[in-house]
TILONU-297226 format. One line per 2 residues: for each residue z, y, x of N, C-alpha, C. Coordinates in steps of 0.1 Angstrom, whole numbers. Atoms other than C-alpha are relative to their C-alpha. Layout:
N
Z:Y:X:Z:Y:X:Z:Y:X | ... .
END
This chain:
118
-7:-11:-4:-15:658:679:-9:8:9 | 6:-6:-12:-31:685:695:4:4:12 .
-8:-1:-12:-27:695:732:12:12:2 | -12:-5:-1:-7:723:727:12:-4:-8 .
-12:6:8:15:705:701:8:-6:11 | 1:8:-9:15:680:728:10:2:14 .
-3:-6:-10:26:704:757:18:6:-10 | -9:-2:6:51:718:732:11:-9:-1 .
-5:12:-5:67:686:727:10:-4:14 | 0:1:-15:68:678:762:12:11:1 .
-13:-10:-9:90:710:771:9:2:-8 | -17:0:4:116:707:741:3:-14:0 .
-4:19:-9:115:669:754:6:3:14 | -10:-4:-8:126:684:786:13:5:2 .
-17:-6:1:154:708:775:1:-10:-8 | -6:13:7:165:679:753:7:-8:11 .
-5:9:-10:170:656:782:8:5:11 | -5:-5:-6:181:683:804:18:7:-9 .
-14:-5:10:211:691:776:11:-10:3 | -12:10:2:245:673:783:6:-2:-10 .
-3:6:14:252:669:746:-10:-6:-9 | 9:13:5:222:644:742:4:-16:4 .
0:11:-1:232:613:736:-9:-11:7 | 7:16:-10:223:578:750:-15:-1:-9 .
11:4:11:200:566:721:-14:11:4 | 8:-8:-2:185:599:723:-9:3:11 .
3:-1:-12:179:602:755:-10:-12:3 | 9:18:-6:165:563:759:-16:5:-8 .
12:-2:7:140:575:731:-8:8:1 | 8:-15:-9:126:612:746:-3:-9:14 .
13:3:-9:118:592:776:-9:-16:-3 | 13:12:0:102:559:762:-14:12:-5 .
16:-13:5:79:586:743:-9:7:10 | 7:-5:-11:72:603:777:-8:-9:7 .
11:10:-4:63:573:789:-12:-9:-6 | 12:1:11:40:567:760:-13:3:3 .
4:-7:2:22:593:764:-18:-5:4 | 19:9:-6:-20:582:769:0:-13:-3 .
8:17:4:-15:547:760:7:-4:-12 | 6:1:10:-18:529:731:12:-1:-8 .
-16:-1:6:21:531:722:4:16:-2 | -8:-13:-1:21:569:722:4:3:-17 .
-9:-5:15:20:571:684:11:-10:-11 | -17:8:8:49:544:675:9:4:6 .
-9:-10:-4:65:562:701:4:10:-6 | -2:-13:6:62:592:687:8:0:-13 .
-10:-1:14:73:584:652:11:-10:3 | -15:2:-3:107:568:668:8:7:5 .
-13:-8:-6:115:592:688:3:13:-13 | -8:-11:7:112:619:659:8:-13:-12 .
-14:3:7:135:593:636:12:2:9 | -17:-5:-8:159:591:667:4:15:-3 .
-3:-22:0:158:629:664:10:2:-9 | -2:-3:10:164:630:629:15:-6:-3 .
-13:8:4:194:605:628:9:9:8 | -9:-5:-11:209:624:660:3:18:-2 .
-5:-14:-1:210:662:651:7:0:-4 | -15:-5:11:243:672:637:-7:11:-12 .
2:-11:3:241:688:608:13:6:-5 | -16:-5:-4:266:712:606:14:2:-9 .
-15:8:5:291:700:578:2:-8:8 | -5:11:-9:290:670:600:11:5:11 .
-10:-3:-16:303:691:632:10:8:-9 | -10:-6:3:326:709:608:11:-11:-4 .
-11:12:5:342:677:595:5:-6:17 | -1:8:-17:340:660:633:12:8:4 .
-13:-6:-8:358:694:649:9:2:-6 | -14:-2:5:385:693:623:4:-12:-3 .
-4:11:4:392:660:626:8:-5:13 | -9:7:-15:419:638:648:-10:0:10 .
7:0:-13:392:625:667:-8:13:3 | 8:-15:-4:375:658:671:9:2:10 .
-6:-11:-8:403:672:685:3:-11:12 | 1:10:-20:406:638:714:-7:8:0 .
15:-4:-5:369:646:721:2:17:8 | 6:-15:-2:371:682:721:13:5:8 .
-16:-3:-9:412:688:736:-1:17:-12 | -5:-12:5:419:724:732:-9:10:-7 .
18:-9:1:381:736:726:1:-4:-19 | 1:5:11:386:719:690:-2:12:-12 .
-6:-16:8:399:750:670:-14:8:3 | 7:-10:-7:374:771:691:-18:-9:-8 .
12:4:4:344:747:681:-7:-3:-18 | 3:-5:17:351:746:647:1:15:-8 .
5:-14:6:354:783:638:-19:4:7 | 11:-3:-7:326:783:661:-17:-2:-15 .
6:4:5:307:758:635:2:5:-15 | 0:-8:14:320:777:601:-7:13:0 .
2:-12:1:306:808:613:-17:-3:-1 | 12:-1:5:272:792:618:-6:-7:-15 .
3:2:13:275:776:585:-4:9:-10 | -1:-11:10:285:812:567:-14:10:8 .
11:-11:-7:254:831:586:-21:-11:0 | 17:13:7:228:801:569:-4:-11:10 .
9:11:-13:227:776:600:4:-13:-10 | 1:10:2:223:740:590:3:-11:11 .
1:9:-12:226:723:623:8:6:12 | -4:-3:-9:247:721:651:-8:9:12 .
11:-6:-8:235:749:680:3:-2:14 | -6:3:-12:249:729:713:-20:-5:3 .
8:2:-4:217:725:735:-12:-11:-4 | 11:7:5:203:694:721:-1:-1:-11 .
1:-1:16:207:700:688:-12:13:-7 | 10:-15:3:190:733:691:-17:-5:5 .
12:5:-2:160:713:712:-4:-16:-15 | 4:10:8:161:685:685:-6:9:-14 .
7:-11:8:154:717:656:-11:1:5 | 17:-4:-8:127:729:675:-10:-14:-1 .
12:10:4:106:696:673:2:-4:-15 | 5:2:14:117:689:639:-9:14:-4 .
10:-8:11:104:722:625:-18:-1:9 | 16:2:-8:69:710:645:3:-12:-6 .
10:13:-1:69:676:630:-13:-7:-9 | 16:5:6:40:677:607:-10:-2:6 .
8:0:-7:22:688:630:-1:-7:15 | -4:11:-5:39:663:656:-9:-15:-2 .
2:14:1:28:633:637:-15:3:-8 | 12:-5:7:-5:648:623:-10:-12:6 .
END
């Protein structure tokens, strides 16, 4: 990976961890990778944290089935309604993925991961 891939990385690895709708998993796996980083674990790092990635972005049937679902609406309370037209609208306007902060930082390194794992 080169250094600005590298640096890249690095700062949608920060808004990722700095997002309050990143999971545990996710989270545990953006910082073993950081802590990777120079030694001799950085590239099994690397290609786990982009599978965590990949298992963890919603894509956005998923959040459309989720916010119209019983448990959606526990999770979500009264926001439910509101997060599912939210998520039809970016289905009908070509989105594929949920766009809550870590979903939008977990996009951003997938469309970099050829060049990620190069």
């Amino acid at each position: 990976m080169t250094k600005e891939t590298l640096n890249y990385l690095k700062e949608k690895t920060t808004d990722l961890l700095n997002a309050p709708s990143c999971c545990k998993e996710l989270r545990e796996a953006a910082n073993a990778w950081l802590e990777a980083i120079g030694t001799e674990d950085e590239a099994a790092k690397t290609a786990e944290y982009i599978a965590e990635i990949e298992e963890d972005i919603m894509p956005i049937d998923g959040l459309i089935a989720f916010a119209g679902s019983e448990m959606g609406k526990k999770v979500f309370g009264e926001a439910a309604k509101n997060i599912l037209a939210h998520a039809e609208e970016i289905k009908k306007n070509g989105g594929k993925y949920c766009d809550c902060p870590a979903c939008t930082a977990c996009k951003a390194i997938l469309d970099k991961k050829a060049d990620i794992l190069a």
